[in-house]
C-alpha positions as CSV (number, residue, x, y, z in Angstrom):
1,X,38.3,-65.1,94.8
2,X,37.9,-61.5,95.9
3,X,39.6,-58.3,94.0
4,X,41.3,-57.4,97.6
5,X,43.0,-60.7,97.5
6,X,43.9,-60.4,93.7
7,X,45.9,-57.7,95.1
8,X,47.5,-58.9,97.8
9,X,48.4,-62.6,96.3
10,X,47.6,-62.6,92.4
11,X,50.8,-65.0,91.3
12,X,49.0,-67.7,94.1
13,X,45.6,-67.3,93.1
14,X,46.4,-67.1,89.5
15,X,48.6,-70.2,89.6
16,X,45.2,-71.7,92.2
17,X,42.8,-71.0,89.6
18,X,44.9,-72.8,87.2
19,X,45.4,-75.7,88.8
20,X,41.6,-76.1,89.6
21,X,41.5,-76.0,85.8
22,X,43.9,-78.5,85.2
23,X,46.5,-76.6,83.3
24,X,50.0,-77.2,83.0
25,X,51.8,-75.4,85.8
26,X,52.5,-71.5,85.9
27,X,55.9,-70.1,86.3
28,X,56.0,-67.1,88.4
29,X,56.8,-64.8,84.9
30,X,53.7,-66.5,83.7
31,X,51.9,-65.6,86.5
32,X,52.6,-61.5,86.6
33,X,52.4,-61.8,82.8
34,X,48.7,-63.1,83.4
35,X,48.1,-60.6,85.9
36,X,49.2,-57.8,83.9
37,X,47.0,-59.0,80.8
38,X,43.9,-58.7,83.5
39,X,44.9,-55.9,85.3
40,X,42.0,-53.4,86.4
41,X,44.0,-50.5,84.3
42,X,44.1,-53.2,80.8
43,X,40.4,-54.0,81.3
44,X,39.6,-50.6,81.7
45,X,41.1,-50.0,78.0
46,X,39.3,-52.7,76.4
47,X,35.6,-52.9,74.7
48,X,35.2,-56.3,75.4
49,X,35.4,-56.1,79.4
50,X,34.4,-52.6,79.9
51,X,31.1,-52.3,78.7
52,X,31.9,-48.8,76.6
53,X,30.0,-50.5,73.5
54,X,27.4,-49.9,75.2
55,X,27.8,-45.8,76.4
56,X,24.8,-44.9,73.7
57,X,22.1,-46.6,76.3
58,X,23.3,-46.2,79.8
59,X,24.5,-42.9,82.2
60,X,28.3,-42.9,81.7
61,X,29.0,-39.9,83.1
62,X,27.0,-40.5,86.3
63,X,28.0,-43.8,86.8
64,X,31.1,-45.1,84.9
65,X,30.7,-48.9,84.4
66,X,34.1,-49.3,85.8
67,X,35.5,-46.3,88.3
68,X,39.0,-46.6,90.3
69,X,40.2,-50.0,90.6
70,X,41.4,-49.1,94.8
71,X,40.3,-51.4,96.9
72,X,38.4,-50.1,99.7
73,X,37.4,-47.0,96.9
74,X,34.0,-48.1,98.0
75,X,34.0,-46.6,101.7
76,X,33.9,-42.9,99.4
77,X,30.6,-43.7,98.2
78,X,28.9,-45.8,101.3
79,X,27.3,-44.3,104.1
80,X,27.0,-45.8,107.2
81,X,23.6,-46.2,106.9
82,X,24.1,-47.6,103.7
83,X,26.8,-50.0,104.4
84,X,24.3,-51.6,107.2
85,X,21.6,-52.1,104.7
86,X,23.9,-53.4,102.3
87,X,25.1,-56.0,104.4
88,X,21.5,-56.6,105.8
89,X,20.1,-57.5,102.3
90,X,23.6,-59.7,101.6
91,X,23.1,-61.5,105.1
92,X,19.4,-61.8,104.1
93,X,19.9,-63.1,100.3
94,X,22.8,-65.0,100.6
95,X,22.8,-65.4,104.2
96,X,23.2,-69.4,103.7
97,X,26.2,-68.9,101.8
98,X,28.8,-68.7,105.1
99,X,31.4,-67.5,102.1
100,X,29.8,-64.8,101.3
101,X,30.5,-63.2,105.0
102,X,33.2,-62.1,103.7
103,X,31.4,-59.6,101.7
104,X,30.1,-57.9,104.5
105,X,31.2,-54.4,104.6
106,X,32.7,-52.8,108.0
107,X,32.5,-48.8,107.8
């Protein structure tokens, strides 16, 4: 489950992920109720997901612990050059892992 699909079909993943669990079914309110309840902007706001209990030790303001939420957000702060050696070092680490192909960046 990628966070470019989450946007493009949450209610079917959502309602996927909960029948791998074995829960009672989902209605579709359910569904965008659960994906509002996770939403990038929620998780933002809350200590728990968001790491800001933890702003005393690391570099907020250089490196937020969460930034946009957009997909694709991170061709702004890739290189080309970079985006090769990214996938590289992904093709080389988890190069096995055919599922992970789809984590290869294309600039």
């Amino acid at each position: 489950m990628k966070y470019e699909d989450l946007h493009a079909r949450a209610p079917e993943l959502i309602q996927g992920l909960n029948d791998f669990l074995e829960l009672p079914a989902l209605s579709l309110v359910e569904c965008e109720a659960i994906k509002e309840a996770t939403s990038f902007k929620k998780q933002k706001k809350d200590p728990s997901a968001n790491y800001s209990w933890r702003d005393s030790s690391r570099k907020k303001d250089e490196s937020p612990f969460m930034r946009k939420g957009t997909v694709g957000d991170w061709k702004n702060y890739f290189t080309k050059d970079l985006s090769e050696r990214f996938n590289e070092k992904t093709r080389k680490v988890l190069g096995e892992l055919k599922v992970f192909e789809d984590y290869i960046t294309e600039f």
